[in-house]
C-alpha distance (Angstrom), angle and dihedral (degrees) to the residues before:
residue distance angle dihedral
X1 . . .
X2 3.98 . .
X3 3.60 115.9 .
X4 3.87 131.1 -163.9
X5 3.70 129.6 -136.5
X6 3.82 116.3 -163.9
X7 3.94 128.2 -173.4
X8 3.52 127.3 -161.4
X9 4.19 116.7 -118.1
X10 3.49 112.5 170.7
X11 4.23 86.0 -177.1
X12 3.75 137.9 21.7
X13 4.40 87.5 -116.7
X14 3.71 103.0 138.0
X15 3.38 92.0 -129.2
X16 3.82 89.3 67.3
X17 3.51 101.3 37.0
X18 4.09 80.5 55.2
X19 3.85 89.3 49.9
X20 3.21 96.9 47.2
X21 3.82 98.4 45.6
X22 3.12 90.0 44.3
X23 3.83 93.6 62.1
X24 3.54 91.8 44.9
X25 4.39 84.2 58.1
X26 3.65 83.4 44.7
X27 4.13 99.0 51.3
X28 3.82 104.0 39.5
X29 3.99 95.4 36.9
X30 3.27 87.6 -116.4
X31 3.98 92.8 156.6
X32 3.94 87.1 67.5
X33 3.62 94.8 66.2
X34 3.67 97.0 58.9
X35 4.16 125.1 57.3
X36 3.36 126.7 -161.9
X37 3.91 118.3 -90.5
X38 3.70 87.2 29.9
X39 4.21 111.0 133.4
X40 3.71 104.1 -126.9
X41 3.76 120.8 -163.7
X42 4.39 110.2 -147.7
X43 3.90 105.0 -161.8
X44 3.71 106.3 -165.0
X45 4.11 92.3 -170.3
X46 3.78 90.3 -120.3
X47 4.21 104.6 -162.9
X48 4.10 93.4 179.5
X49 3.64 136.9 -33.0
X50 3.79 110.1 -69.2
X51 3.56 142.2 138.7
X52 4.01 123.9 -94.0
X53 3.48 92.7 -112.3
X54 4.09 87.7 60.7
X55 3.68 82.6 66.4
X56 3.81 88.2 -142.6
X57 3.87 99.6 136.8
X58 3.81 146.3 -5.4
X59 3.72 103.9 -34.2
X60 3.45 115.6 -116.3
X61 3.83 95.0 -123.4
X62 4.04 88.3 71.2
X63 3.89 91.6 41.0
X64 3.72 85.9 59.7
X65 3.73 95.5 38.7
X66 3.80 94.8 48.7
X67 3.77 93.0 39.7
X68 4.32 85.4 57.6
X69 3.63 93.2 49.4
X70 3.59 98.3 45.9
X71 3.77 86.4 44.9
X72 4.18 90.9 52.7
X73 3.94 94.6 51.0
X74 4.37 77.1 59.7
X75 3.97 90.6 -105.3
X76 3.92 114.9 158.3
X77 4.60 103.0 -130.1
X78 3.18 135.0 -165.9
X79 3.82 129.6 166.1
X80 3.81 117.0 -123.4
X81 3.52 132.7 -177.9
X82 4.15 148.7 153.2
X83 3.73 101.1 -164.9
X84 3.64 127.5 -164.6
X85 4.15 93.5 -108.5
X86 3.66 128.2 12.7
X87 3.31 133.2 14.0
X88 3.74 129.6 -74.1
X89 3.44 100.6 -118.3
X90 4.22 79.9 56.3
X91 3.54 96.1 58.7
X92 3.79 96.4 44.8
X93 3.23 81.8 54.1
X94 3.65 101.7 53.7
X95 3.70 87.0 48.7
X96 3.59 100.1 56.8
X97 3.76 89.1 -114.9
X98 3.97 103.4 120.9
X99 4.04 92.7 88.1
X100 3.89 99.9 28.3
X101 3.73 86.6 64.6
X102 3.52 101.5 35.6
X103 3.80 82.0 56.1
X104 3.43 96.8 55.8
X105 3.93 88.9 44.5
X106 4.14 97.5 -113.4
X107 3.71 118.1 135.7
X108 3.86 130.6 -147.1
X109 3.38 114.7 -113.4
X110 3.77 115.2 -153.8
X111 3.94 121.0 -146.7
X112 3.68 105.5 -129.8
X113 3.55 114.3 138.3
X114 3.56 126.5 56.4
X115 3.46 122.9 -142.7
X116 3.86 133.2 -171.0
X117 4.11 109.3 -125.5
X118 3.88 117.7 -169.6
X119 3.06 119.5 -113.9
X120 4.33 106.0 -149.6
X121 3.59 114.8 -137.8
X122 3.78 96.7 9.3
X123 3.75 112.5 142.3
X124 3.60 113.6 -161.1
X125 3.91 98.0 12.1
X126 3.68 108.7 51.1
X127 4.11 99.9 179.0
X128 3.47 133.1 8.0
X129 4.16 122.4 -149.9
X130 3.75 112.8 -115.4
X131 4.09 130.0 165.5
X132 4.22 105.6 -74.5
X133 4.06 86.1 -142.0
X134 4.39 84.0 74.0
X135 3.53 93.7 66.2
X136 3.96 93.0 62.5
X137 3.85 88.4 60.8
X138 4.03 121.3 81.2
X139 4.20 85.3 -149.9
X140 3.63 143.8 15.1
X141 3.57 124.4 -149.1
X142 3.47 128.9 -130.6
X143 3.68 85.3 22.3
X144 3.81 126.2 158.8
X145 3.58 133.9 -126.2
């Protein structure tokens, strides 16, 4: 059974995108799935390079917020990505995310290499092809069940 946490943001400030990710941690125990010293992968779901406003992708408000929090419960980030057009380093660009980043000492990870990953028990499709980089993280975020 999935469940769904939701917090409310009535703006993109980042000190309510913080709050609010920070009750979503809170609520679904979140914190107790990741350990400190773990590498954690954030995949924003970049489509192209474009601005926030654009509302194309993850905003870069919770990229930043999610990349702090992961980074206070002692979690090694970095920011990884194949997106549909462009490059990565293009649409952290676009969102003013090069220097935040750097800042806070995460790198970008660019999706380059595809890799087949088996899939156990699957009976007609045995692997699927995913980026190689993945596998050097212990967790992925958002990832789905």
């Amino acid at each position: 059974m999935s469940r769904v946490f939701f917090a409310e943001c009535r703006s993109y400030r980042p000190e309510e995108v913080s709050a609010g990710l920070k009750r979503i941690f809170s609520r679904s125990e979140i914190s107790r799935v990741f350990r400190s010293g773990e590498k954690v992968l954030v995949k924003p779901n970049f489509l192209i390079p474009a601005e926030d406003e654009r509302a194309v992708t993850t905003h870069s408000a919770v990229v930043l917020g999610l990349c702090r929090i992961l980074l206070d419960s002692g979690c090694r980030v970095a920011v990884g990505e194949s997106p549909g057009m462009g490059t990565l380093s293009a649409c952290l660009s676009r969102q003013g995310l090069v220097e935040p980043l750097k800042k806070l000492g995460v790198r970008a990870v660019g999706f380059t290499v595809p890799k087949p990953f088996p899939l156990p028990g699957g009976r007609i499709v045995k692997s699927v092809p995913l980026a190689a980089e993945i596998a050097e993280f212990d967790a992925v975020v958002p990832r789905r069940n």
